[in-house]
LOFIKE-847716 format. One line per 2 residues: number of its first residue (from 1); their letters; for each residue y, z, x of N, C-alpha, C, O, CB. Coordinates in Angstrom, 2 decimals. Glycine has a CB too. Layout:
BEGIN
NUM = a = Y:Z:X:Y:Z:X:Y:Z:X:Y:Z:X:Y:Z:X; ...
END
This chain:
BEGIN
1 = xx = 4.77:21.93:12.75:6.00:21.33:12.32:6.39:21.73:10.90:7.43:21.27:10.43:5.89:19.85:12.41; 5.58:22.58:10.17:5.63:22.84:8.62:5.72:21.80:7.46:6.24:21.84:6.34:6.72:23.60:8.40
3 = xx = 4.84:20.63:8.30:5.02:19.27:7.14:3.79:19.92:5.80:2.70:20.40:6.10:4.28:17.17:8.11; 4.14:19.82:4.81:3.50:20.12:3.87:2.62:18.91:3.17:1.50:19.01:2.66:4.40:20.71:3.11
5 = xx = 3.59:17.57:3.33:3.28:16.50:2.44:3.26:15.09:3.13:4.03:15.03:4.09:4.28:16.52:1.33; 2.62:14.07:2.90:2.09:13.01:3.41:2.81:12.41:2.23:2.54:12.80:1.09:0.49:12.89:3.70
7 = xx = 3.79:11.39:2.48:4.62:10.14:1.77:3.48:8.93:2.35:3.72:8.41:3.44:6.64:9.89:2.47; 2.35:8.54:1.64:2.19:7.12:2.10:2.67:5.91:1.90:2.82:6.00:0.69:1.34:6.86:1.97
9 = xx = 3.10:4.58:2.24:3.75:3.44:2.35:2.79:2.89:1.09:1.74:3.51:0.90:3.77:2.69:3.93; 3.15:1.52:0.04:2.41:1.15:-0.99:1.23:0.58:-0.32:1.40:-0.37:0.46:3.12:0.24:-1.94
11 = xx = -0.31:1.19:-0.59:-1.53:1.03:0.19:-2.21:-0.69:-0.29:-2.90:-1.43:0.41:-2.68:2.52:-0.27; -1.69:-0.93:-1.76:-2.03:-2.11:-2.46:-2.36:-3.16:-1.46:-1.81:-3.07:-0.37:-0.93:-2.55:-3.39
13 = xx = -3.26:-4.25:-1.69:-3.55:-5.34:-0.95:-2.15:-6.08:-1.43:-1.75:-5.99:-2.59:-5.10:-6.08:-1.27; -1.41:-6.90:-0.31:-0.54:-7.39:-0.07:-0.42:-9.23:0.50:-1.06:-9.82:1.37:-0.21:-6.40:0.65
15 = xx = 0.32:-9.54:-0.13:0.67:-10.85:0.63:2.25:-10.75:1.06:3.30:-10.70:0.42:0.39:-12.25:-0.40; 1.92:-10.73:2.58:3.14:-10.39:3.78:4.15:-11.52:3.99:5.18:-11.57:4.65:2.44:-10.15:5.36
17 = xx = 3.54:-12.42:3.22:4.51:-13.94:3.53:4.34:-14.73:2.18:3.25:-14.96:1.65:3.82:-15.11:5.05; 5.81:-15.20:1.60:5.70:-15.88:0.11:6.79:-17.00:0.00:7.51:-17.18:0.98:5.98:-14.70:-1.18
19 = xx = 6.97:-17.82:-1.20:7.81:-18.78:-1.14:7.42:-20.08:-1.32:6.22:-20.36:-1.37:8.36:-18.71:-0.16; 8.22:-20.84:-1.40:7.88:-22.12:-1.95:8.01:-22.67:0.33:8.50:-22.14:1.33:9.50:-22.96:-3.69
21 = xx = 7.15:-24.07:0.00:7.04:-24.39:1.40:8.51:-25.35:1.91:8.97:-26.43:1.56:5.49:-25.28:1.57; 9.00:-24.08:3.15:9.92:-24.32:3.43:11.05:-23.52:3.44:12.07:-23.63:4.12:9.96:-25.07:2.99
23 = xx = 10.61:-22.34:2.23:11.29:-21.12:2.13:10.98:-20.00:2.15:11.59:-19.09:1.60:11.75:-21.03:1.40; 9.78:-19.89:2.94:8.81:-18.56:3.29:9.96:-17.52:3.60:10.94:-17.90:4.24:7.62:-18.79:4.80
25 = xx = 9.88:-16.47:3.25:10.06:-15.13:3.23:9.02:-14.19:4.08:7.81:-14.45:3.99:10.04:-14.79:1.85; 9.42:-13.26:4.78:8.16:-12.54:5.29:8.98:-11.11:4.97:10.16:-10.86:4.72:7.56:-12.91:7.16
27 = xx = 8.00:-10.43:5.08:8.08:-8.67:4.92:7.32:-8.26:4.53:6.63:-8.77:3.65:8.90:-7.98:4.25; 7.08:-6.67:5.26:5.62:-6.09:4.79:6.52:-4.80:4.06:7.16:-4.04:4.79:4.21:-5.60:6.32
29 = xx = 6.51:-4.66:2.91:7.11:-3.38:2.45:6.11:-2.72:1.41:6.10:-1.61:0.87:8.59:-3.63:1.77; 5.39:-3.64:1.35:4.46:-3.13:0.26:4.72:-4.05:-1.41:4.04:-4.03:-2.43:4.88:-1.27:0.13
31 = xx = 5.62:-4.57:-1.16:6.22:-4.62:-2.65:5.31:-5.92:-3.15:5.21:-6.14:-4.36:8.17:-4.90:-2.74; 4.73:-6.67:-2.31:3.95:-7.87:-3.14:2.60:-8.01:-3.41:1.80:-8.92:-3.17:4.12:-9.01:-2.60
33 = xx = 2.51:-6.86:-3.98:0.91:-6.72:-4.41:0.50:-7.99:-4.77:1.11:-8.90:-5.34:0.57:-5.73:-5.68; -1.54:-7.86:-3.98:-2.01:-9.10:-5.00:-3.10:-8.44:-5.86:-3.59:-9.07:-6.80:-2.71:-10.57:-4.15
35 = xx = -3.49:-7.18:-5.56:-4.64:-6.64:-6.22:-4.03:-4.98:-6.19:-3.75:-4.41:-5.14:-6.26:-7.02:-5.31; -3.94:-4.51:-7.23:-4.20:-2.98:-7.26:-5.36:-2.03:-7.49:-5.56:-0.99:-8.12:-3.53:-2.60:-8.03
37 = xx = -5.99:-2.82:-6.75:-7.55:-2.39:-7.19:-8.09:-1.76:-5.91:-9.01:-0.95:-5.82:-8.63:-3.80:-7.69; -7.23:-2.38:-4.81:-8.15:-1.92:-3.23:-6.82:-2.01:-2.13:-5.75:-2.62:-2.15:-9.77:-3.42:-2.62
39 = xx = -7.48:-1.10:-1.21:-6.09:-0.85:-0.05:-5.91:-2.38:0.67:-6.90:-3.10:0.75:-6.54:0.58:1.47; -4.79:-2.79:1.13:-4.32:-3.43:2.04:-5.58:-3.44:3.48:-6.09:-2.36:3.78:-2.85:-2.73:2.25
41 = xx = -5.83:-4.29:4.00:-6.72:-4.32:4.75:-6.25:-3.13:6.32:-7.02:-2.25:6.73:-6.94:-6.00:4.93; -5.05:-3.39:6.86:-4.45:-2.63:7.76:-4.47:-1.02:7.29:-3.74:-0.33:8.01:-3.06:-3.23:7.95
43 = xx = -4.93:-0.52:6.57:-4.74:1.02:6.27:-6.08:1.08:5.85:-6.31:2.02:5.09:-3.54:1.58:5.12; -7.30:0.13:6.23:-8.53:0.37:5.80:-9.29:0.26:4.86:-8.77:-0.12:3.81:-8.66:1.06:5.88
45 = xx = -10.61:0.51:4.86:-11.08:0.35:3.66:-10.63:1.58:2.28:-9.97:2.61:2.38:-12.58:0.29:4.02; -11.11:1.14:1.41:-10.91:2.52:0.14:-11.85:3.76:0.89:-11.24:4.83:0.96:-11.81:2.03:-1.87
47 = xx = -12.75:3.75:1.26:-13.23:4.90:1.80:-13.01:5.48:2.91:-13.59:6.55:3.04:-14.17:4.87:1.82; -12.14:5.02:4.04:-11.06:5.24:4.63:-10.34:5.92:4.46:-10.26:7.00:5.04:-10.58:4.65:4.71
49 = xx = -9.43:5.40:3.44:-8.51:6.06:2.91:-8.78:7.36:2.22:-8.32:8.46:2.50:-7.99:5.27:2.18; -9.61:7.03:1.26:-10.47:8.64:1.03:-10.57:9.54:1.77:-9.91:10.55:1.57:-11.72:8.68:0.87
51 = xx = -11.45:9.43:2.87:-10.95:10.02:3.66:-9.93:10.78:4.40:-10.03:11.98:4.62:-11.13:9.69:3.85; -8.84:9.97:4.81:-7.30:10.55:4.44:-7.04:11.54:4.06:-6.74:12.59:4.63:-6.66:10.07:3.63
53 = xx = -7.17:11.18:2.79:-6.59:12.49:1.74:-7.26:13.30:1.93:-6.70:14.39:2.04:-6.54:12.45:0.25; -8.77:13.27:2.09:-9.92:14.78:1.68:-9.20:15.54:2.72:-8.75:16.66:2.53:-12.06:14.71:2.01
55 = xx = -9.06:14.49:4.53:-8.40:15.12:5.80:-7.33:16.14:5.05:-7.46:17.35:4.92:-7.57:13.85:6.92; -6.38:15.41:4.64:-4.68:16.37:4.45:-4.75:17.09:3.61:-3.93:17.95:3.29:-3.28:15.69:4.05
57 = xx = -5.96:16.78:3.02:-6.18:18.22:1.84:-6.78:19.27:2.48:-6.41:20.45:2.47:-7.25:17.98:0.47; -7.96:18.66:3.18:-8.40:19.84:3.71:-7.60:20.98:4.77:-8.03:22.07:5.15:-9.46:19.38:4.27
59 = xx = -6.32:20.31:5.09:-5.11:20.61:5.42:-4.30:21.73:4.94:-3.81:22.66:5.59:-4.56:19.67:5.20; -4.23:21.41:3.24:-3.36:22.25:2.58:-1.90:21.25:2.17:-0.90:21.62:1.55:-3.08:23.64:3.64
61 = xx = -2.19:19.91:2.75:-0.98:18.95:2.83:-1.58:17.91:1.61:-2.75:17.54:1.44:-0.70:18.14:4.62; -0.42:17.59:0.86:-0.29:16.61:-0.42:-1.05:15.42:0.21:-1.87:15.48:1.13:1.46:16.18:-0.96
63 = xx = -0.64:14.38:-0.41:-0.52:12.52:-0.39:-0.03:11.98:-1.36:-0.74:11.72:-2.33:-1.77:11.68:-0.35; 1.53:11.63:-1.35:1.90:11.41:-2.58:1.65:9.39:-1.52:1.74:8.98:-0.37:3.83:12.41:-3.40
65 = xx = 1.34:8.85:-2.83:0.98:7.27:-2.75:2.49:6.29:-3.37:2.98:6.61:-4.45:-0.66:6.96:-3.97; 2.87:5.55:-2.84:3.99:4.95:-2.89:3.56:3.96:-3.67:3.44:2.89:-3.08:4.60:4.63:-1.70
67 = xx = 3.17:3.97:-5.29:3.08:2.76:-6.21:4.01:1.98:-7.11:4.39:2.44:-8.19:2.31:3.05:-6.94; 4.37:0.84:-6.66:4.60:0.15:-7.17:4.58:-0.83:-8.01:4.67:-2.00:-7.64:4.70:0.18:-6.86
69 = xx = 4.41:-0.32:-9.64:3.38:-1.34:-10.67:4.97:-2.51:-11.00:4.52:-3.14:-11.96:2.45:-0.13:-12.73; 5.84:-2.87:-10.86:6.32:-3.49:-11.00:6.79:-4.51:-9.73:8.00:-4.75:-9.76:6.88:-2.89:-11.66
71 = xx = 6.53:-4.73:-9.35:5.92:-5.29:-8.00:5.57:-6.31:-7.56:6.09:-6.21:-6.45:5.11:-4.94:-7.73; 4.95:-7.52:-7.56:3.93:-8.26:-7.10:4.30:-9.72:-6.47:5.27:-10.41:-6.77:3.03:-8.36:-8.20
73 = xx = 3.51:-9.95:-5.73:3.46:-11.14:-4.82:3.52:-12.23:-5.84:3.19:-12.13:-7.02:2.11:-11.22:-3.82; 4.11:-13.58:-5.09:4.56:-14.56:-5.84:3.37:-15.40:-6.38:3.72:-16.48:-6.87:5.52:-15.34:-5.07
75 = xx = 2.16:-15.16:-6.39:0.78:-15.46:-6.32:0.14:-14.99:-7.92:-1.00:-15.35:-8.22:0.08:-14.57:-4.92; 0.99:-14.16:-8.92:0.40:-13.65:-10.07:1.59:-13.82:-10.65:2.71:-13.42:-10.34:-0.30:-12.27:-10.11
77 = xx = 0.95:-14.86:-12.06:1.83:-15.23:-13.08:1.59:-14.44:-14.12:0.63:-13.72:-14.37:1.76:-16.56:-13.46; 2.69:-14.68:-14.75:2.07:-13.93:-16.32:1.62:-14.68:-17.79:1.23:-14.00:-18.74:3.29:-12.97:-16.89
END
């Protein structure tokens, strides 16, 4: 197909549902990080994912990572 490059979705651990009770919100877009430290459980562990990439590298194909540091679930104050 001549795909060169892998766009992944934001891998961050996520909370999929937020809001005060009664006004839950749901969506998985990536955008409500609770940790940027480790993947989202659905895309695996970190060594998983490692994996991944070594795969599409060993490919000749990128992984650009969809991060979002401005971001986060309603769960982290400042």
């Amino acid at each position: 197909l001549g795909i060169t490059a892998i766009w992944f979705a934001p891998i961050f651990q996520n909370k999929a549902v937020q809001g005060p009770k009664g006004e839950e919100s749901a969506g998985y877009h990536g955008y409500w990080v609770t940790d940027f430290t480790r993947p989202d459980s659905h895309f695996g562990s970190r060594d998983e994912f490692k994996a991944f990439v070594d795969a599409a590298h060993g490919m000749g194909m990128k992984v650009y990572m969809d991060i979002i540091t401005n971001h986060t679930a309603d769960v982290i104050r400042y």
